[in-house]
C-alpha positions as CSV (number, residue, x, y, z in Angstrom):
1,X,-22.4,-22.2,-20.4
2,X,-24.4,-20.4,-17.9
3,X,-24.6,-16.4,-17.5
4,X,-24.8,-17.4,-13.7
5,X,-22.6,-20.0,-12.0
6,X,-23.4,-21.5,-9.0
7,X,-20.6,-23.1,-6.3
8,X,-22.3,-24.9,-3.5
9,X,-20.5,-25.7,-0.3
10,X,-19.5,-28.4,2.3
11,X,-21.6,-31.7,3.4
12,X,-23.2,-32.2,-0.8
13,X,-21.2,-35.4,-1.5
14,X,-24.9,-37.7,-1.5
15,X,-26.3,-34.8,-3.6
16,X,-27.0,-34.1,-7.3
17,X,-26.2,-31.4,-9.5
18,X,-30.4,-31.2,-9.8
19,X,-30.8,-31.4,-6.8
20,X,-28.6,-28.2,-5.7
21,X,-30.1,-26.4,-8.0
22,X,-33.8,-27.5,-6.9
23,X,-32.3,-26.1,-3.6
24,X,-30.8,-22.6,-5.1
25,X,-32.5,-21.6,-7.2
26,X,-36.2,-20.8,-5.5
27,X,-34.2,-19.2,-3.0
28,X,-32.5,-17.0,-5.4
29,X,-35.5,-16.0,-6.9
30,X,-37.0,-14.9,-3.4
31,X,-33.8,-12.7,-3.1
32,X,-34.1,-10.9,-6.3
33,X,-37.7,-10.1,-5.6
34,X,-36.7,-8.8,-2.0
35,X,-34.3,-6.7,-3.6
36,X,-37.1,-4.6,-4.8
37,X,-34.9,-3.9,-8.1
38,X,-36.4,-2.0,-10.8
39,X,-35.5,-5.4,-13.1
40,X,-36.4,-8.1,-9.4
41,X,-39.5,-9.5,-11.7
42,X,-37.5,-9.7,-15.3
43,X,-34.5,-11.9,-13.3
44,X,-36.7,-13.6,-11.1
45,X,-38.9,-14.9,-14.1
46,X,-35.2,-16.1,-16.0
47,X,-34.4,-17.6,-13.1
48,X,-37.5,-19.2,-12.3
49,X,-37.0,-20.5,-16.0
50,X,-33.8,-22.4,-15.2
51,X,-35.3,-23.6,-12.0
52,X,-38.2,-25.1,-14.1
53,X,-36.1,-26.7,-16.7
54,X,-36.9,-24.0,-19.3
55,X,-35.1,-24.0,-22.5
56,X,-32.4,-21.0,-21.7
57,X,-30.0,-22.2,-18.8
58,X,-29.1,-19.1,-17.3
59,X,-28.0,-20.6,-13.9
60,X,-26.3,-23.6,-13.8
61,X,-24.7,-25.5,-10.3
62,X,-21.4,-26.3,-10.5
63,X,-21.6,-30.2,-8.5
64,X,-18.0,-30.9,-6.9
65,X,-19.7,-33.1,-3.9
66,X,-19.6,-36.3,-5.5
67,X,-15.9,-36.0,-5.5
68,X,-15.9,-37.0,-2.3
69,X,-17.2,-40.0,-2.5
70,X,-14.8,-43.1,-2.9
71,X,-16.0,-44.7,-6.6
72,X,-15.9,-48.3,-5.1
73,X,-17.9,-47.7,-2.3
74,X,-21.1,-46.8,-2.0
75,X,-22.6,-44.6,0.3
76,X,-19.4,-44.2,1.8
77,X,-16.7,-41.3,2.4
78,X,-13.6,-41.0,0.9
79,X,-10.7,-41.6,3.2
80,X,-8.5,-38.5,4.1
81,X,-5.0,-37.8,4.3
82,X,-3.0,-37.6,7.3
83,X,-2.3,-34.1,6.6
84,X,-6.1,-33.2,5.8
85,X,-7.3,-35.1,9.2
86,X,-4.7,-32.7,11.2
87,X,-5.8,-29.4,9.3
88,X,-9.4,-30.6,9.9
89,X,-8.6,-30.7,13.5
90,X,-7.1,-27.4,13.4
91,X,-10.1,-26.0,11.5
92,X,-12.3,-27.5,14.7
93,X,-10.3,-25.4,17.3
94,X,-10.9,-22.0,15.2
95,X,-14.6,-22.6,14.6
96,X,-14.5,-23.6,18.6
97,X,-12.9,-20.2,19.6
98,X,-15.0,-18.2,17.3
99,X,-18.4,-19.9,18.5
100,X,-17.0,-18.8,22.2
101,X,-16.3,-15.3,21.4
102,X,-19.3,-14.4,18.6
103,X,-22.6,-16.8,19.0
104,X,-25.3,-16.1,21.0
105,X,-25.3,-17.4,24.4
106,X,-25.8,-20.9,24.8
107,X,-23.9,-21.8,21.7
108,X,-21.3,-20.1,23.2
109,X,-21.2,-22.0,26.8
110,X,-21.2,-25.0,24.4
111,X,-18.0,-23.8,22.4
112,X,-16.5,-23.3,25.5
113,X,-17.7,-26.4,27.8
114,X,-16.3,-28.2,24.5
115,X,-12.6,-25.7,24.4
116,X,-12.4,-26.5,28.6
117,X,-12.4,-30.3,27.5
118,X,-9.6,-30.5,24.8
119,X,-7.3,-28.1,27.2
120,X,-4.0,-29.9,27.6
121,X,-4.1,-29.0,31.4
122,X,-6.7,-31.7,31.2
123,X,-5.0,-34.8,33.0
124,X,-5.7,-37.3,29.2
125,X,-5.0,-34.2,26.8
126,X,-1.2,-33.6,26.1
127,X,0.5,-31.7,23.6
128,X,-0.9,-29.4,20.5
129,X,-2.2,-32.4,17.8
130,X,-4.0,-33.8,20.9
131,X,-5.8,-31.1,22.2
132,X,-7.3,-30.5,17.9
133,X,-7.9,-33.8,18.3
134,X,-9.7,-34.1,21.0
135,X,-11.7,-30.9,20.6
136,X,-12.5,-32.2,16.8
137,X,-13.9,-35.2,18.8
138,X,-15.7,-33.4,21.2
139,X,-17.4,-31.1,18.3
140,X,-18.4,-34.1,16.3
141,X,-20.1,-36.0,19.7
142,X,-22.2,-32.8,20.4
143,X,-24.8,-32.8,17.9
144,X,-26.4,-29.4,18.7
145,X,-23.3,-27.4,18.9
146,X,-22.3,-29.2,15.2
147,X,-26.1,-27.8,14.1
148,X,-25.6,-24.5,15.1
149,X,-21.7,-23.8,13.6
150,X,-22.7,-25.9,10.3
151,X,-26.3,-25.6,9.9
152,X,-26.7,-29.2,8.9
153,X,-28.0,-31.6,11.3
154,X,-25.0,-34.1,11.1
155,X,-21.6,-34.5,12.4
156,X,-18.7,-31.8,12.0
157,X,-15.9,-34.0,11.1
158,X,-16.6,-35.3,7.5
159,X,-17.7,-31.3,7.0
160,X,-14.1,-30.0,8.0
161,X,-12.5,-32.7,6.5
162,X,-13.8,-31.6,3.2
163,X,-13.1,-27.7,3.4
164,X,-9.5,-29.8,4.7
165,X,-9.2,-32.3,1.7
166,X,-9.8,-29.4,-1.1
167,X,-6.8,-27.3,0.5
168,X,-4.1,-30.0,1.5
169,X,-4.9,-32.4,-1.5
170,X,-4.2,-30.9,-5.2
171,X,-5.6,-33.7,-7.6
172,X,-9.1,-32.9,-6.1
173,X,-8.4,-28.9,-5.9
174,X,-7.6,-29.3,-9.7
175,X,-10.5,-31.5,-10.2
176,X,-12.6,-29.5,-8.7
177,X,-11.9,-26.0,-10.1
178,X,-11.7,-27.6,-13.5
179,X,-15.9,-28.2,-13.0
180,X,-15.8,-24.6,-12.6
181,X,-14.0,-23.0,-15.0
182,X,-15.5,-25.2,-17.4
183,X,-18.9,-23.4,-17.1
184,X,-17.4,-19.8,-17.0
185,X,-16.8,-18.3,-20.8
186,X,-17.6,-14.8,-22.0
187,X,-21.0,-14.9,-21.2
188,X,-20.7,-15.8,-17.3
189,X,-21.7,-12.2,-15.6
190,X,-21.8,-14.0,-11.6
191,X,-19.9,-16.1,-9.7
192,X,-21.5,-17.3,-6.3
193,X,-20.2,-19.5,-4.1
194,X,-21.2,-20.3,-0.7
195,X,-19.0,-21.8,2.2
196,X,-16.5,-23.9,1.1
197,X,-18.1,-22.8,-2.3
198,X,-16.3,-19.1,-2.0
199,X,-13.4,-20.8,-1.6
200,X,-13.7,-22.3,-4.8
201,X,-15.1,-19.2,-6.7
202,X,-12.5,-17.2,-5.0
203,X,-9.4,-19.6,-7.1
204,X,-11.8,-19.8,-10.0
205,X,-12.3,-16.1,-10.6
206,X,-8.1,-16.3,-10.8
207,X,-8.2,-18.2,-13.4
208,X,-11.0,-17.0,-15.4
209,X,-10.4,-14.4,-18.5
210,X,-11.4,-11.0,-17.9
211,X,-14.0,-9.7,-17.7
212,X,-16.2,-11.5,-15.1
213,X,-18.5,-8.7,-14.0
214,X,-19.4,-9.9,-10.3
215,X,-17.9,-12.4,-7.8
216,X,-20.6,-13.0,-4.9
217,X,-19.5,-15.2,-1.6
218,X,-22.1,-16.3,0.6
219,X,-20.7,-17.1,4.3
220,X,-17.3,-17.5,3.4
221,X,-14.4,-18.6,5.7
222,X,-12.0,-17.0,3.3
223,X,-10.7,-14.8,6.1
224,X,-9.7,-17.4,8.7
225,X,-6.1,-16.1,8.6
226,X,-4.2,-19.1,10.7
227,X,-5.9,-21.8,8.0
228,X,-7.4,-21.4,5.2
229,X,-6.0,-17.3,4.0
230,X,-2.6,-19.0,3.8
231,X,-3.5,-22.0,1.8
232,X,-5.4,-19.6,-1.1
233,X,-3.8,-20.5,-4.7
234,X,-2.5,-17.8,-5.8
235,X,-0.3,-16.2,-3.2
236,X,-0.5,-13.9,-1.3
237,X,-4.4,-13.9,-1.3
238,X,-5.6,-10.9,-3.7
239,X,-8.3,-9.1,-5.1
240,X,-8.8,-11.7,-8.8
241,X,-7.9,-9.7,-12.0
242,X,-11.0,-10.8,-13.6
243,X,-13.3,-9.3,-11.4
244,X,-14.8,-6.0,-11.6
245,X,-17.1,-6.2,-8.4
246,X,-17.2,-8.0,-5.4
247,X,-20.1,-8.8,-2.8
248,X,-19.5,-10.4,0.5
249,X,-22.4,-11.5,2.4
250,X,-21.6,-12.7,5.5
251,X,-24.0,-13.7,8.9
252,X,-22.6,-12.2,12.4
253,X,-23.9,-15.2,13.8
254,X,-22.0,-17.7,10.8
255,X,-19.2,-19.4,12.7
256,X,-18.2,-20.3,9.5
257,X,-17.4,-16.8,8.2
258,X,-14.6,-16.6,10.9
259,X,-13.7,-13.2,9.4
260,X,-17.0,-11.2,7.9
261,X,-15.2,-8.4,7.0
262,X,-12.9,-9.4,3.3
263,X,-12.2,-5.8,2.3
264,X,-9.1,-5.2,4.2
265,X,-7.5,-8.7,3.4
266,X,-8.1,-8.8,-0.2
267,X,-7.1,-5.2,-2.0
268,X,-7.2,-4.4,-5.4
269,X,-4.2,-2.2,-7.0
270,X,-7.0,0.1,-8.8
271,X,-8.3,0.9,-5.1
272,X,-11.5,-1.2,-5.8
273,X,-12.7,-2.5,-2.4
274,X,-14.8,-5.6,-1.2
275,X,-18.4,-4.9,-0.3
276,X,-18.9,-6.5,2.6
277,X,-22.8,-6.9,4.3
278,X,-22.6,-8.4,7.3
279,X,-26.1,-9.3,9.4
280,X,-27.6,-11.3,10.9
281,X,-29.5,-14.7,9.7
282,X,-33.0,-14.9,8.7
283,X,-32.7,-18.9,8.7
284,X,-30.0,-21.4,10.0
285,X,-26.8,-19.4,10.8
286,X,-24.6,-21.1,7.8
287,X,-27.2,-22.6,5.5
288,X,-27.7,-21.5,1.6
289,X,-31.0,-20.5,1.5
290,X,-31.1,-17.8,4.5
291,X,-27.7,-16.3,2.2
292,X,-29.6,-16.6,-1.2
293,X,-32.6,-15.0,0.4
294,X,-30.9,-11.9,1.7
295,X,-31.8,-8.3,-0.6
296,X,-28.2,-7.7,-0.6
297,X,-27.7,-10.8,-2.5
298,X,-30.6,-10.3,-4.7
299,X,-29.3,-6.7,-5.3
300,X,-26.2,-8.5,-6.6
301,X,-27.6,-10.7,-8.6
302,X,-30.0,-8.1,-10.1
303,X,-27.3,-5.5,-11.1
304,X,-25.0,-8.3,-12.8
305,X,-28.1,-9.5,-14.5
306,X,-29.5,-6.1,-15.3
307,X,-28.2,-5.8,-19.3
308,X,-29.2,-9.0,-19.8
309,X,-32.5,-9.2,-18.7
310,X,-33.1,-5.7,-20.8
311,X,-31.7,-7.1,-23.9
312,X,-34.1,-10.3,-23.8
């Protein structure tokens, strides 16, 4: 068991569990120290411990990416349902209409060159499923436009089919929230997931055992309200028992984080609130590292750390 557990997000299925955490963890380490915490160098040197394969694993990556990989093929992607190719499609409109309302300019003449395209009025688009299909099409055909919603240079549809697959298809939702859960005990004091990651920690922190001092998402979508908000387990999407604090992180220029602001869609009955930081991105607009990087984040980190770090 790890005192930190880590949730990664979307596009990891030719990853490895070391490998994300070769990723994370030098990046978390830079975010503690930018914190400028009284206790930054303590946790950044247990971190830096883990990172190096030192004897106490105080972070440890929770890997979920190889689940979508089919076992008898190899280097292949799983094939998705019917139902998780249309939300997929619906997840490509949303990210579409939030590129043309939010990014910066040319990312949004993109967005809505690409929206124009898949309108029905168009003479070869008719009727709702066509026009998500076709703008899903025309999303995965433009490279750059993909790059900037996703920051990953690769296509967008095996990315939205996975944030798709986990919410319509429970065998893998169980499957992967039992990787989870297994690494959270009484000693886990943070949570963080990133992207589809959130998602994940969100459902995990619901079915943890109190306490679990600090939940942390990292450019979460889970505030797109017409897709993923009303496909949360449990209903109606909440504030987890377990947790006792909750940091939100969220770019202003993340497509992804359709909704930056949590706080007012996820209440707690003792009046707790969500701390949500948006900014803007030091790196790619969605990718881990400009998240982990942030002094909000390593502030998080830090405080959940702090007793800890003193006690070692």
């Amino acid at each position: 068991m790890a005192q930190v557990v880590l949730i990664h997000g979307i596009g990891q299925q030719h990853s490895t569990v070391a490998e994300q955490e070769r990723i994370w963890l030098p990046s978390l380490v830079k975010g503690v120290l930018r914190s400028e915490h009284p206790l930054a160098p303590s946790v950044a040197a247990m971190l830096s411990e883990t990172a190096g394969g030192g004897h106490e694993r105080v972070a440890q990556m929770a890997f979920y990416g190889d689940l979508y990989l089919p076992k008898d093929v190899q280097g292949g992607d799983m094939e998705a349902s019917p139902e998780s190719v249309a939300v997929a499609e619906e997840l490509a409109v949303e990210l579409l209409k939030t590129a043309a309302l939010r990014a910066e300019e040319r990312t949004a003449v993109e967005a809505r060159n690409a929206l124009r395209q898949a309108d029905p009025e168009q003479d070869d688009v008719q009727g709702v499923g066509a026009v998500a299909r076709s703008a899903m099409a025309i999303l995965d055909g433009n490279r750059w436009l993909s790059t900037r919603i996703f920051g990953l240079a690769q296509r967008a549809r095996p990315d939205l089919l996975q944030v798709a697959r986990y919410l319509v298809e429970e065998p893998l939702r169980e499957q992967v929230q039992s990787l989870v859960t297994n690494l959270i005990d009484g000693e886990t004091r943070l949570l963080i997931g990133h992207s589809l990651g959130s998602v994940v920690a969100w459902e995990a922190a619901h079915l943890a055992s109190p306490p679990l001092p600090t939940l942390l998402t990292l450019g979460s979508p889970l505030g797109l309200e017409t897709i993923i908000y009303p496909r949360l387990r449990p209903q109606p999407p909440s504030w987890p028992p377990a947790v006792q604090r909750w940091v939100n992180v969220s770019h202003l220029d993340d497509i992804i984080a359709v909704e930056p602001l949590l706080a007012p869609m996820f209440r707690s009955p003792d009046g707790r609130r969500v701390e949500d930081h948006p900014g803007q991105s030091n790196h790619d607009h969605h990718g881990a590292a400009g998240y982990l990087e942030e002094p909000v984040t390593g502030s998080a980190v830090v405080d959940a750390l702090s007793s800890y770090a003193v006690s070692r």
